[in-house]
N, C-alpha and C positions, 0 to 999 in steps of 0.2 A: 440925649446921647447919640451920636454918631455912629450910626454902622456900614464898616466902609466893608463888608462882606458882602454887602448887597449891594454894591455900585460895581463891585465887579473889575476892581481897578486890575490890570495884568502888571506886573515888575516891569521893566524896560531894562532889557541886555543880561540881566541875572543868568541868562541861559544859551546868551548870543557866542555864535562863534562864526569864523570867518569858513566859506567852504571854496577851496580856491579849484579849476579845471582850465585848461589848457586845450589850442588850438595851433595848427601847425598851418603857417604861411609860407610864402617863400621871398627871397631876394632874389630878383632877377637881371638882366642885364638890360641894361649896358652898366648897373652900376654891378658892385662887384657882387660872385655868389653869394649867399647864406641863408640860412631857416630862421624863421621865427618863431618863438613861441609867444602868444598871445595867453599872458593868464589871467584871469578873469576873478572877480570873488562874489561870488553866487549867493555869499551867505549875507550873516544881519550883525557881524561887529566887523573892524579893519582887520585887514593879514598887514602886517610889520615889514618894513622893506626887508633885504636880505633875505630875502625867499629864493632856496636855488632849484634851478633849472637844468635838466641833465637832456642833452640831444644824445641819441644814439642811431648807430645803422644796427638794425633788427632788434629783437623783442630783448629788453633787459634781462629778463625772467629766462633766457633763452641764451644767455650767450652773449648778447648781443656787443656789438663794438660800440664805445664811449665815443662820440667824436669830438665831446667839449661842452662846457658848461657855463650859465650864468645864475645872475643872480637879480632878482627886483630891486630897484633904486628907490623906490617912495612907496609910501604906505597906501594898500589897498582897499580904500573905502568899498561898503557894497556896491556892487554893481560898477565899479570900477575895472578898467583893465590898462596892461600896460604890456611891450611887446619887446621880449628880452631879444634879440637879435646876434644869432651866433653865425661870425663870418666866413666863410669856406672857398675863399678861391680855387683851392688847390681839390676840390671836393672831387673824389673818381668819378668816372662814366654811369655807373650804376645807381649812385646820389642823384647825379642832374637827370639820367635818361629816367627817372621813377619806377626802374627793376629793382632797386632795394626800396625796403620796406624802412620808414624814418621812423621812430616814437620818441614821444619827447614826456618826458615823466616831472612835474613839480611835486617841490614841498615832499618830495621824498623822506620819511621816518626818521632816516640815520645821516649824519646823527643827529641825536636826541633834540633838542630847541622847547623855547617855553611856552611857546600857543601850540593848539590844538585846535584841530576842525574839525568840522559836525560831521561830516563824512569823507573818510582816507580810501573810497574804494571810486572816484572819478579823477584822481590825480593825472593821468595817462590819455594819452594820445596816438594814432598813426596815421601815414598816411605818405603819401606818394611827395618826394623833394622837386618832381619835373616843374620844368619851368614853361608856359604855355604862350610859346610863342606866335604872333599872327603872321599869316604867310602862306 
């Protein structure tokens, strides 16, 4: 008789979810303005394309101004990432000089969608939109 308690076998994915976090880059010139977010998935199943992405000037939780949104084009294997690129030519002086404060929030709760991730508290990002010119 076979006893497969004592081999010890673990399930594969029974318990996998995807854990997506995000990183704030920039577009710089000479080509035209805009922010990136770079989301990444940290976890051990795929996150689903149409993952959206909310840029804002200051803290969401605060007020902050929406300035535009995307969304993921292709499915997020682990350790995959992909860089949704929101364009802002027209972005004010306080975006490009990095006196506002940028946060860029994935995979946002609401509304509601049919995956779930391992942890909904590294969604969020901030961090300065200056562009770091040499000169």
């Amino acid at each position: 008789q076979t006893n497969l308690l004592r081999q010890n076998v673990q399930p594969t994915g029974e318990f996998s979810a995807p854990d997506l976090v995000v990183s704030l880059l920039r577009q710089c010139p000479p080509e035209d303005y805009g922010l990136i977010a770079r989301v990444r998935n940290i976890g051990e199943a795929p996150a689903p394309e149409g993952v959206p992405v909310y840029f804002y000037k200051g803290d969401p939780d605060m007020g902050g101004e929406l300035l535009g949104t995307g969304v993921t084009t292709q499915t997020l294997y682990p350790a995959e990432a992909e860089d949704v690129l929101l364009l802002l030519p027209d972005a004010s002086e306080d975006i490009k000089d990095g006196s506002a404060v940028i946060w860029i929030v994935v995979d946002d709760p609401m509304p509601d969608h049919p995956w779930h991730e391992c942890r909904e508290d590294n969604n969020r990002t901030s961090g300065s939109g200056r562009c770091h010119v040499p000169g």
